[in-house]
MILOLO-865652 format. One record per residue (C-alpha): residue number from 1; residue in one letter; x, y, z. Coordinates in nm, 2 decimals. Layout:
<nodes>
(NUM a (X Y Z))
...
</nodes>
This chain:
<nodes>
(1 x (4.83 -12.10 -12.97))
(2 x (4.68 -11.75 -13.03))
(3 x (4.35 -11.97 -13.18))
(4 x (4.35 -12.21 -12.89))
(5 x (4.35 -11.88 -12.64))
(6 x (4.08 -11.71 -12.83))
(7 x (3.82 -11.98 -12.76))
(8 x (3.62 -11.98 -12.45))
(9 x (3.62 -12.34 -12.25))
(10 x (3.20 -12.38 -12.17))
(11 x (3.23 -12.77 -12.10))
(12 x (3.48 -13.07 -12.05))
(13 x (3.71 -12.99 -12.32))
(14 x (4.07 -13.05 -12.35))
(15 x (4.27 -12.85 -12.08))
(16 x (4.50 -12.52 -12.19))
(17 x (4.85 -12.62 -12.22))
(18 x (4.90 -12.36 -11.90))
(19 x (4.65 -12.53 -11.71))
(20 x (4.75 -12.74 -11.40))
(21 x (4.77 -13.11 -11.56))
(22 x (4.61 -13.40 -11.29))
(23 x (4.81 -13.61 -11.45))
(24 x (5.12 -13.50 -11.37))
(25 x (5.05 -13.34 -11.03))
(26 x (5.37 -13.30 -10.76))
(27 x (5.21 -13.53 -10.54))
(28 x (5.15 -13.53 -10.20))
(29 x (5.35 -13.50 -9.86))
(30 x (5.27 -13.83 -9.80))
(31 x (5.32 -14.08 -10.06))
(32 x (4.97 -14.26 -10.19))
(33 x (4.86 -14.49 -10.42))
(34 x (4.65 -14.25 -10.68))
(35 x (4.28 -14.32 -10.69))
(36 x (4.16 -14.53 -11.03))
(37 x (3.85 -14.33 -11.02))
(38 x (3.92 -14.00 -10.96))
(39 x (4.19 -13.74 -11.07))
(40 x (4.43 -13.57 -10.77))
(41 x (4.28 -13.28 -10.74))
(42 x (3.91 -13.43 -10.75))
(43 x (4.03 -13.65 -10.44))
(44 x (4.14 -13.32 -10.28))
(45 x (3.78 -13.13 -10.34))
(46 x (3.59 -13.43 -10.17))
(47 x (3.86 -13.46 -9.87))
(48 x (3.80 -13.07 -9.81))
(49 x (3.39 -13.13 -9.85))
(50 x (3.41 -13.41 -9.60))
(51 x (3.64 -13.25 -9.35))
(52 x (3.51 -13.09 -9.04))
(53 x (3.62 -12.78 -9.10))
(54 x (3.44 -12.74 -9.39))
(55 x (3.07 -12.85 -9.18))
(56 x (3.16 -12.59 -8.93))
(57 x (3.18 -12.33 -9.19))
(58 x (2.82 -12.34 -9.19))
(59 x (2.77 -12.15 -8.85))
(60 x (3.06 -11.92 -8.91))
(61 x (3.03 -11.52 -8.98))
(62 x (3.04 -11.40 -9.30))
(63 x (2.90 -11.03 -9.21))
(64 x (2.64 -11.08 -9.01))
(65 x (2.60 -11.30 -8.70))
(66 x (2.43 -11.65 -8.81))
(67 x (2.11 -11.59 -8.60))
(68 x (2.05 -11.22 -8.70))
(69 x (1.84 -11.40 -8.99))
(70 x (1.80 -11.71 -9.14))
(71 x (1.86 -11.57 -9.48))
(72 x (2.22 -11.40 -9.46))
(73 x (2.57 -11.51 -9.58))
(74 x (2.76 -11.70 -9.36))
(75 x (3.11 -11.84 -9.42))
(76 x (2.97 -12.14 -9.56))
(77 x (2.70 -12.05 -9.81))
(78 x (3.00 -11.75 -9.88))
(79 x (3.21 -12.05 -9.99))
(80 x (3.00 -12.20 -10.19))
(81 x (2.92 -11.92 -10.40))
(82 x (3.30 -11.85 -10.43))
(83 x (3.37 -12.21 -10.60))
(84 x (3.06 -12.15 -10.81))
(85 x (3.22 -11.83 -10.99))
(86 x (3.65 -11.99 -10.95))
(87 x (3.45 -12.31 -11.09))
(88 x (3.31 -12.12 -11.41))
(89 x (3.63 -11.86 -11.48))
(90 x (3.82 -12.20 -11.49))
(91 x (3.64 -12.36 -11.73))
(92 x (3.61 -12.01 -11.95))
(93 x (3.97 -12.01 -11.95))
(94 x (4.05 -12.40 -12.00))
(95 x (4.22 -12.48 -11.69))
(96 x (4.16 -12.74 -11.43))
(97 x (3.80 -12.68 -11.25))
(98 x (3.85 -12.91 -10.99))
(99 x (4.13 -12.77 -10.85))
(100 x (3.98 -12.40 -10.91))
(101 x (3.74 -12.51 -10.73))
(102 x (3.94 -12.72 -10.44))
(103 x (4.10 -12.43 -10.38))
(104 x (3.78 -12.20 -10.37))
(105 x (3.62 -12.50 -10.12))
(106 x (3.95 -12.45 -9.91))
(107 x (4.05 -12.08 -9.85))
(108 x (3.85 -11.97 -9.60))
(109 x (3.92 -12.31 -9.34))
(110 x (4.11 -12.08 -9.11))
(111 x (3.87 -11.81 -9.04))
(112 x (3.78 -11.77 -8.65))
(113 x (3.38 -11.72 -8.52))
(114 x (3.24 -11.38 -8.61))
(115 x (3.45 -11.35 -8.90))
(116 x (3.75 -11.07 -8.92))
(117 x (3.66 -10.93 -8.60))
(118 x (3.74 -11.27 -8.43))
(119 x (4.07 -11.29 -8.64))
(120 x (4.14 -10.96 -8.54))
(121 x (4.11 -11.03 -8.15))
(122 x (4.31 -11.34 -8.22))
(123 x (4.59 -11.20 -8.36))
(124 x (4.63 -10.94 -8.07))
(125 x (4.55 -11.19 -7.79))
(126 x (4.91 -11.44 -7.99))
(127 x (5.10 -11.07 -8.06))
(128 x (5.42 -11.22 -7.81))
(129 x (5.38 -11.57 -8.03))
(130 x (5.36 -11.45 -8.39))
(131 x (5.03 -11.35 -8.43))
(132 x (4.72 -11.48 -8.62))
(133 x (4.67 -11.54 -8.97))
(134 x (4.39 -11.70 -9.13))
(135 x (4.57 -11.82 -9.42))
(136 x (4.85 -11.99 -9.24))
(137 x (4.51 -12.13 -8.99))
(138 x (4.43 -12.29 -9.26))
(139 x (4.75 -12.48 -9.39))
(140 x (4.75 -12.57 -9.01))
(141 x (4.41 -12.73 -9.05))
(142 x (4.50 -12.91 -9.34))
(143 x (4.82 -13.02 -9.26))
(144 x (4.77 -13.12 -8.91))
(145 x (4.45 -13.02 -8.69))
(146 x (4.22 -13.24 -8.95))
(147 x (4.25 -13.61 -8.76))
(148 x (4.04 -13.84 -9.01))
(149 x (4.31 -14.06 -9.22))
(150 x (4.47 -14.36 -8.98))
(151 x (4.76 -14.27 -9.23))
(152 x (4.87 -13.94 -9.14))
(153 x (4.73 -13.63 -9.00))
(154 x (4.54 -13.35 -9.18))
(155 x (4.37 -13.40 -9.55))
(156 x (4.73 -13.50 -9.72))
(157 x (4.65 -13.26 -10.00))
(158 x (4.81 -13.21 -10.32))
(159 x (5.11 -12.95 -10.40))
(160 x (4.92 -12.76 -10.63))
(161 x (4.55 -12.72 -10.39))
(162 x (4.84 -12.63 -10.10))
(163 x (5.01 -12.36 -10.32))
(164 x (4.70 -12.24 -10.43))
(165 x (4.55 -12.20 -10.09))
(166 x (4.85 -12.06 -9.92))
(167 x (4.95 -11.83 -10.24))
(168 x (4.64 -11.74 -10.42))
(169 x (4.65 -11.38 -10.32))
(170 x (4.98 -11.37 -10.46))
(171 x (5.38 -11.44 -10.39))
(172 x (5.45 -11.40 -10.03))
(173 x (5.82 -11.33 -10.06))
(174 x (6.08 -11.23 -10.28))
(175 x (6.38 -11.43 -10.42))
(176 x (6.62 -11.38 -10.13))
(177 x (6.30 -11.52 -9.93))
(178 x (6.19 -11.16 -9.72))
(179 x (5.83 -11.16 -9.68))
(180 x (5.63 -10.89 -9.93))
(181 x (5.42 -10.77 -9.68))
(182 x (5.55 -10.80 -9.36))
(183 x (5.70 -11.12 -9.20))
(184 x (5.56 -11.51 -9.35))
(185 x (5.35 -11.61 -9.07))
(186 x (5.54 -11.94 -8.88))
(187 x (5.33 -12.20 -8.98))
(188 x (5.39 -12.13 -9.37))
(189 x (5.73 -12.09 -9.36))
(190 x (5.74 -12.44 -9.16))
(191 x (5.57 -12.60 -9.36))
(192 x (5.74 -12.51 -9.67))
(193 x (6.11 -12.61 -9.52))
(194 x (5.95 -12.97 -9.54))
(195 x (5.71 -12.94 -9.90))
(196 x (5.83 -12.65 -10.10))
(197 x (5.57 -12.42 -10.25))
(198 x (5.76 -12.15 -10.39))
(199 x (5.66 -11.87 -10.20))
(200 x (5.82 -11.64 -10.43))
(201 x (5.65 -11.73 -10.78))
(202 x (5.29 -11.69 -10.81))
(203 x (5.03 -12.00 -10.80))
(204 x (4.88 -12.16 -11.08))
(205 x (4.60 -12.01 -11.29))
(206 x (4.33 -12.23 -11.09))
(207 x (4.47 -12.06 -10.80))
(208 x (4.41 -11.73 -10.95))
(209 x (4.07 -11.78 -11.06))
(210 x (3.95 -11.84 -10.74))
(211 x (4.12 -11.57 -10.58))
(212 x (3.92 -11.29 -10.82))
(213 x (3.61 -11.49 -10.73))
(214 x (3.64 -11.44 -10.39))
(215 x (3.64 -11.10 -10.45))
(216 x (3.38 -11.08 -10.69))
(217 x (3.12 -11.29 -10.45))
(218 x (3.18 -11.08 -10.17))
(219 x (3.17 -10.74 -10.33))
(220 x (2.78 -10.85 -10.49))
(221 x (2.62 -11.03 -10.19))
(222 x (2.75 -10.77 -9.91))
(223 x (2.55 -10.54 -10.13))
(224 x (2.27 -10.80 -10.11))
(225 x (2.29 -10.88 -9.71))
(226 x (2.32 -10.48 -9.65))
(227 x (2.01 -10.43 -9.82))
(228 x (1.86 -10.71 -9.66))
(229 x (2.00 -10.56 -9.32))
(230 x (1.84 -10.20 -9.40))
(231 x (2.21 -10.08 -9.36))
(232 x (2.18 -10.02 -9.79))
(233 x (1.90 -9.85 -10.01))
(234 x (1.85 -9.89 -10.35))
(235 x (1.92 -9.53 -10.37))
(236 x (2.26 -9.49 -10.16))
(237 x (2.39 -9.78 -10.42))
(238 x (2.43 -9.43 -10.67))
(239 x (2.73 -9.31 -10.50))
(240 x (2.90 -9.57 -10.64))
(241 x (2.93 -9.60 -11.04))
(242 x (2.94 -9.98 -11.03))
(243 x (2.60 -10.02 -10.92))
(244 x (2.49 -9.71 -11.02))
(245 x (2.51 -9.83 -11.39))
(246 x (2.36 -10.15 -11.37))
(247 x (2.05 -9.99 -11.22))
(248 x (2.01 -9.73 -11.43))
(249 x (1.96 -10.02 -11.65))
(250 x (1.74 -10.23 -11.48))
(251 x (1.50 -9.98 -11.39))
(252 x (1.52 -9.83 -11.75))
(253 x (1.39 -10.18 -11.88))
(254 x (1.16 -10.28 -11.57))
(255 x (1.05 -9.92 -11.48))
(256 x (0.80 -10.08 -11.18))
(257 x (0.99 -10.38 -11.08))
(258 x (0.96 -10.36 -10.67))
(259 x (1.26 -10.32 -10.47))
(260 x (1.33 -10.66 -10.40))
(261 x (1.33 -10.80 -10.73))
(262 x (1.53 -10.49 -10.84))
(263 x (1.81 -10.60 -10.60))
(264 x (1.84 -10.95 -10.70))
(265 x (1.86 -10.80 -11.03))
(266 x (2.17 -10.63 -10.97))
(267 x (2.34 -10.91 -10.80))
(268 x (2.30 -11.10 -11.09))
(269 x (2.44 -10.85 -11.37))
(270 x (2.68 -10.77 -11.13))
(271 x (2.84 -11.09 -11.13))
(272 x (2.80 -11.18 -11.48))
(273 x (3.01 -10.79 -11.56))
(274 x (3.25 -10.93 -11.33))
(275 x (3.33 -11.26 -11.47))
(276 x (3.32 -11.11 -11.84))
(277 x (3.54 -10.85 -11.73))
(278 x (3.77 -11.13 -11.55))
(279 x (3.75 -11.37 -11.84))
(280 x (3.86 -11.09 -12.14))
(281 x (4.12 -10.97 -11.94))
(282 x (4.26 -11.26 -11.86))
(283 x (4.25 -11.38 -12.18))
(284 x (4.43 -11.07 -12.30))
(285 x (4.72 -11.15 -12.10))
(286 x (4.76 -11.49 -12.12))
(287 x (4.78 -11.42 -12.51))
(288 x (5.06 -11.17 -12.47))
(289 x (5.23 -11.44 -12.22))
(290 x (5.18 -11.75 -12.46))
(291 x (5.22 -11.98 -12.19))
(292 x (5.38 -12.33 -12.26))
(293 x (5.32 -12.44 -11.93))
(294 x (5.12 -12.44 -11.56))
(295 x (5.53 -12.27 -11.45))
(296 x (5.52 -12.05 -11.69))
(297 x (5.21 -11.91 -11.57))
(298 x (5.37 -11.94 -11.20))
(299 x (5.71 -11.75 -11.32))
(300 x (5.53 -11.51 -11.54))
(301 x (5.63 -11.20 -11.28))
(302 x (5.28 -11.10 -11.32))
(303 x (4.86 -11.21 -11.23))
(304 x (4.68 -11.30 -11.51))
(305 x (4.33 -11.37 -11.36))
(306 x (4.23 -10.96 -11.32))
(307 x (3.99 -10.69 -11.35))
(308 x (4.04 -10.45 -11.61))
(309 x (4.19 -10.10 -11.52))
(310 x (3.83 -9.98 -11.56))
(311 x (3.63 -10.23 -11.36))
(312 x (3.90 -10.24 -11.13))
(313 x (3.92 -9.87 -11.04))
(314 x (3.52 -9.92 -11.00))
(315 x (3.59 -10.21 -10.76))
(316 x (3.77 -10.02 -10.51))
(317 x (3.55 -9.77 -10.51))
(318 x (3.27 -10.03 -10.45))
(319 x (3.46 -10.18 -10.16))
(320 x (3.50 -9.81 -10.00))
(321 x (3.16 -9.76 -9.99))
(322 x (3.08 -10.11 -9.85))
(323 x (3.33 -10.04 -9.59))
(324 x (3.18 -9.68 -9.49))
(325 x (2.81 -9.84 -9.52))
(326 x (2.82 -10.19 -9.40))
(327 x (3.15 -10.26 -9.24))
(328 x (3.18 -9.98 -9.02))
(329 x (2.83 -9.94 -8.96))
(330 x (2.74 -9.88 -8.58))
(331 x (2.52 -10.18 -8.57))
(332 x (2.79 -10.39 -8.71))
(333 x (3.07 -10.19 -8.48))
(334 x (2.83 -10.24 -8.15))
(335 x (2.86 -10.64 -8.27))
(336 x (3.19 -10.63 -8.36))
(337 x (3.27 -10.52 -8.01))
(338 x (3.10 -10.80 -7.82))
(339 x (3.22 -11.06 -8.04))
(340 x (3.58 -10.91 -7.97))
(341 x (3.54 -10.93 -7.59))
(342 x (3.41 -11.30 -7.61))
(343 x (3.66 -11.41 -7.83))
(344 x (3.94 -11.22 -7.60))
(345 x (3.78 -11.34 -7.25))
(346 x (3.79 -11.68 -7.38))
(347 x (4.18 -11.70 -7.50))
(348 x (4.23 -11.54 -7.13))
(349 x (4.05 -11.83 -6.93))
(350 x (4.17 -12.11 -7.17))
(351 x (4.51 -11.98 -7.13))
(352 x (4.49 -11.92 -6.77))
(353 x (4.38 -12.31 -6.75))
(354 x (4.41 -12.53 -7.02))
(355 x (4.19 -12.76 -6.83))
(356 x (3.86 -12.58 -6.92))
(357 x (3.94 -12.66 -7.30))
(358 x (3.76 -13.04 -7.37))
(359 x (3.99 -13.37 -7.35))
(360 x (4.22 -13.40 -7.64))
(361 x (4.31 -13.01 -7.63))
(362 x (4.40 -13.01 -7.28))
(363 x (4.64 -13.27 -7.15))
(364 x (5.03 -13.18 -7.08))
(365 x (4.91 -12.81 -7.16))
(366 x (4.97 -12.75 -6.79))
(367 x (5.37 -12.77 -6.80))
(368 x (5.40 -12.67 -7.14))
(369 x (5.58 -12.38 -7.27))
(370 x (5.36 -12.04 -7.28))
(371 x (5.43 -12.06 -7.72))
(372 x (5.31 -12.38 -7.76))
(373 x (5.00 -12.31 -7.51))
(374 x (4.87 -12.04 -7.66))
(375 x (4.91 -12.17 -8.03))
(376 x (4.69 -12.48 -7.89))
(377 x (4.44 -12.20 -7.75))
(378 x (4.45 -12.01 -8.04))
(379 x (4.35 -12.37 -8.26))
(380 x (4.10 -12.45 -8.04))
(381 x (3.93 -12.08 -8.06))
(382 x (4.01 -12.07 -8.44))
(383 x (3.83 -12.38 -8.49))
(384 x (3.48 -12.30 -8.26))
(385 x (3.19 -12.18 -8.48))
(386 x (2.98 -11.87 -8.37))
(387 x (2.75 -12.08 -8.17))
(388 x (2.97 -12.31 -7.99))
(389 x (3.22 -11.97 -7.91))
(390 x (2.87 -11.81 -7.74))
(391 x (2.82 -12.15 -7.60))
(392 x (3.13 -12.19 -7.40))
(393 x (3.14 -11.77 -7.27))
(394 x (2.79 -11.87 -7.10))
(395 x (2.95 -12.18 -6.96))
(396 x (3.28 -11.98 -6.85))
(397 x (3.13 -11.58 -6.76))
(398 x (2.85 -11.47 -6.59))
(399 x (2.71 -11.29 -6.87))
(400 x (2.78 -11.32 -7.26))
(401 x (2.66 -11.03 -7.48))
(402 x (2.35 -11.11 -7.67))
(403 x (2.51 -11.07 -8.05))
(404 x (2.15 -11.04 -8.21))
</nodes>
């Protein structure tokens, strides 16, 4: 075991015997006849790349508003880069890489236009109806807002891509079933009273990995869009000792390499310390663990897929800064604001009259209760890209903020 652990997975070689196992997946909600050319959890990936959702990722906010430039991140390209880095600490660690990467493809489905802002004004605007939560947005998605299949609703995925999306940050209750940080939002816990997921034990490695890779591939390419923004300088990236180190390094080796090339050059060392770091640690653990199994990994009380103490101390010390320098920035607060109110008037008028919402949101809205109206508001505003949100505010207001 301890040999098997030591070795780094760099291709299609056999699977860790912790590794989620295709072949003996728990199945779906809905019974189907398994595919004779692909494995379960490749099915799920090309169901999530196919789905609407994932299309209108594309003109979604990462940081910065779509058409501020053609050149930043936006939820999609965000995405992509995620399942890039779950895809490669899966395959370092011998686990699944379809399903890492399923899972990486899936997460962000739930997200609102203009990014945590819009969640944000969400979630106050549903406040008497349980809130919002981008997480359980996108179990909802997947489970029942997705109308392609004549068979059922939603993409029908697997156990392990639905644990991993609703659970990949971790356990979301403890044993007696009391949520770990603050109340399990509705739409999770109904779900699970009909398809368990074991709220209480921690997903699968696969799972894991793209969890940390999230992290990792927002923490380099805010740095990247900042600079790109002129909200960063090379320069300011020294109050923090992540960056700081790496280009000390770079410009010790290419002492007139111009700023933009010096940038791009950080990203990528950045990344690669992060998935080393990832990868050793994680290895270090799973050989104290000596995992049998994919549940033992799940029941193992503990995350495997982690920064060191070192790299993660310099982590959230990165993230502080990019909070102070990007997040909060006035440019981005000014934005922020305006994206708020049309995302707030918009709940307002669709909830006032369902019949402004297009046919197959709309009809018996008018007599229903004000719970299940406003959860159908909320799915209809969750769902609207950045552009199509904008869109409808001119159609409804007088005047919509320019967001540029």
């Amino acid at each position: 075991m301890g040999k098997e652990l030591g070795e780094i997975g760099f291709g299609y070689r056999p699977r860790a015997p912790y590794a989620c196992d295709p072949d003996h997946a728990r199945g779906r909600f809905k019974a189907e006849p398994e595919s004779p050319t692909r494995t379960p959890f490749q099915r799920d990936r090309d169901r999530i790349v196919h789905s609407t959702a994932f299309r209108r990722l594309k003109h979604k906010t990462q940081v910065f508003v779509a058409h501020e430039g053609d050149h930043y991140r936006t939820r999609l390209t965000h995405t992509i880069e995620v399942a890039q880095i779950a895809r490669a600490l899966a395959r370092a660690l011998r686990c699944d890489e379809d399903l890492a990467e399923a899972i990486a493809l899936v997460h962000d489905f739930g997200h609102t236009p203009f990014g945590h802002t819009g969640e944000d004004a969400l979630n106050a605007k549903m406040a008497a109806w349980g809130g919002f939560d981008h997480n359980a947005q996108s179990l909802r998605i997947v489970t029942r807002l997705e109308r392609r299949y004549a068979e059922f609703d939603g993409l029908n995925l697997t156990w392990e891509t639905l644990e991993g999306l609703v659970k990949h940050n971790g356990p979301l209750t403890d044993a007696a079933g009391k949520g770990l940080k603050g109340p399990v939002p509705q739409a999770i816990r109904d779900f699970n009273e009909l398809f368990d997921l074991w709220l209480d034990k921690h997903a699968g490695l696969e799972a894991q990995c793209a969890a940390i890779a999230d992290d990792i591939a927002y923490n380099t390419h805010d740095i990247d869009d900042g600079l790109r923004a002129g909200l960063l300088t090379l320069d300011m990236l020294d109050d923090a000792a992540l960056p700081r180190g790496i280009l000390a390094g770079v410009r010790e080796r290419y002492p007139r390499l111009d700023a933009v090339r010096t940038g791009h050059e950080l990203m990528r060392r950045q990344i690669t310390i992060m998935v080393e770091d990832v990868i050793s640690t994680a290895m270090a653990r799973l050989e104290r663990l000596k995992p049998q199994s994919a549940d033992d990994i799940r029941n193992a009380g503990e995350t495997m897929v982690v920064f060191s103490d070192e790299l993660a101390a310099q982590e959230r010390e990165l993230k502080a800064f990019l909070y102070k320098h990007i997040y909060r920035a006035d440019e981005v607060m000014r934005v922020r604001a305006d994206a708020e109110r049309v995302v707030k008037e918009l709940f307002d008028a669709y909830f006032a009259d369902p019949r402004l919402m297009p046919e197959g949101w709309r009809e018996g809205l008018d007599l229903a209760p004000d719970r299940i109206k406003a959860r159908d508001v909320a799915d209809f505003l969750a769902g609207m890209t950045d552009t199509y949100a904008l869109k409808e505010h001119r159609r409804l207001f007088d005047h919509t903020p320019d967001l540029g």
